[in-house]
C-alpha positions as CSV (number, residue, x, y, z in Angstrom):
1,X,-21.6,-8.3,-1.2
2,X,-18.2,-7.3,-2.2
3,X,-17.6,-6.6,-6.1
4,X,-13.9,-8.6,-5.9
5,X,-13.6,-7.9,-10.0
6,X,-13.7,-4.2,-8.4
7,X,-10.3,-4.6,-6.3
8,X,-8.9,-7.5,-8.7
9,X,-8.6,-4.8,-11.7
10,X,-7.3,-2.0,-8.9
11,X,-4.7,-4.6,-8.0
12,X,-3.5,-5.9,-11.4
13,X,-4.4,-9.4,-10.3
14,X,-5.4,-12.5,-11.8
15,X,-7.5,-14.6,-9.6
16,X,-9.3,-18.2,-10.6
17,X,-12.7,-18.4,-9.2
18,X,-12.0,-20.0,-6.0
19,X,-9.5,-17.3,-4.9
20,X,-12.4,-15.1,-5.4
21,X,-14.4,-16.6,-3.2
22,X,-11.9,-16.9,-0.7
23,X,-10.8,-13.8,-1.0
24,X,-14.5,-11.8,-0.8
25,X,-15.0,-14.3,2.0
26,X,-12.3,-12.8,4.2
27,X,-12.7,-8.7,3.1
28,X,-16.7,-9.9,4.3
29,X,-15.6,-11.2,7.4
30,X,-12.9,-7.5,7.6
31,X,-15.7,-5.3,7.6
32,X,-17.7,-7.6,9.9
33,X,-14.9,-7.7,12.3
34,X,-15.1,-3.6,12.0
35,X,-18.8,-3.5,12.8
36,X,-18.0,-5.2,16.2
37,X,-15.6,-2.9,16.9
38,X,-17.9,0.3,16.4
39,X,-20.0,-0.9,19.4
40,X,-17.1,-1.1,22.2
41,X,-17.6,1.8,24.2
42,X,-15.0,4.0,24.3
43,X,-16.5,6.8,25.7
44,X,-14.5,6.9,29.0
45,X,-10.6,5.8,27.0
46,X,-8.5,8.1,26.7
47,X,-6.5,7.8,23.0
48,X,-3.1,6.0,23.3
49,X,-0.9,7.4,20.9
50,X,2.6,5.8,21.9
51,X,3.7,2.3,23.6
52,X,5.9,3.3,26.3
53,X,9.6,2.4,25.6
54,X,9.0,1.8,22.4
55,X,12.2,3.5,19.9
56,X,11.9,4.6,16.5
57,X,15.4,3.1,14.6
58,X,16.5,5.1,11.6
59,X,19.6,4.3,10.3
60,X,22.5,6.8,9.3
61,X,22.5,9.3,6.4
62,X,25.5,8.9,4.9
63,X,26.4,10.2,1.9
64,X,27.5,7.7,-1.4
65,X,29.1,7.5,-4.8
66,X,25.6,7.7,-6.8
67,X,24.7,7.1,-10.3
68,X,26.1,9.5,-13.1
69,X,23.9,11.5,-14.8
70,X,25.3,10.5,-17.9
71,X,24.8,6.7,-17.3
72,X,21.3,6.8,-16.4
73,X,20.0,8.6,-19.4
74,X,21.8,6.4,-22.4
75,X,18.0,5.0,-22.5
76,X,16.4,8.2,-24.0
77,X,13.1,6.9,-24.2
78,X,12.5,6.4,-20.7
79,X,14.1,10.1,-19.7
80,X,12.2,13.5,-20.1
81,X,14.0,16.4,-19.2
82,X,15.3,16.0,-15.5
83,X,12.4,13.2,-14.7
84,X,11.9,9.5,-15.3
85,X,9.0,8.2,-17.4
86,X,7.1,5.1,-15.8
87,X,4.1,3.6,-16.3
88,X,1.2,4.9,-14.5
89,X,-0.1,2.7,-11.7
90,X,-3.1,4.7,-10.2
91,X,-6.1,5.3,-11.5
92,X,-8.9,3.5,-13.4
């Protein structure tokens, strides 16, 4: 069984009962779906790494006006030193 209040709390979420249910319902069926997968044999496939013609599209580095320093730290509180400080979102 899946302890969904585990992964709500690591997900900041709020979720009423039924999307609970729903929700532990499908990670269940996941990890079932993973199980069935661990007994194809595999022994004689040889690992596919890339799809053949397939492209990687990056777009151009091109250099722009940015933000002035000055501009970006009129809000003192949230500026230490050279670094932005944000709320921490990992962890427990």
């Amino acid at each position: 069984m899946i302890d969904i209040k585990k992964y709500e709390k690591l997900s900041a979420l709020s979720l009423n009962p039924e999307e609970e249910e729903k929700i532990s319902k499908d990670l269940e069926d996941i990890i079932d779906y993973f199980g069935t997968l661990k007994e194809v044999d595999t022994k004689n496939v040889e690992p596919y790494i890339y799809t053949r013609g397939s492209q990687l599209f990056l777009r151009k580095d091109v250099i722009g006006k940015s933000l002035e320093k000055e501009a970006l730290t009129k809000n003192r509180e949230l500026f230490k030193g050279s670094f932005y400080k944000v709320k921490k979102i990992m962890g427990e």
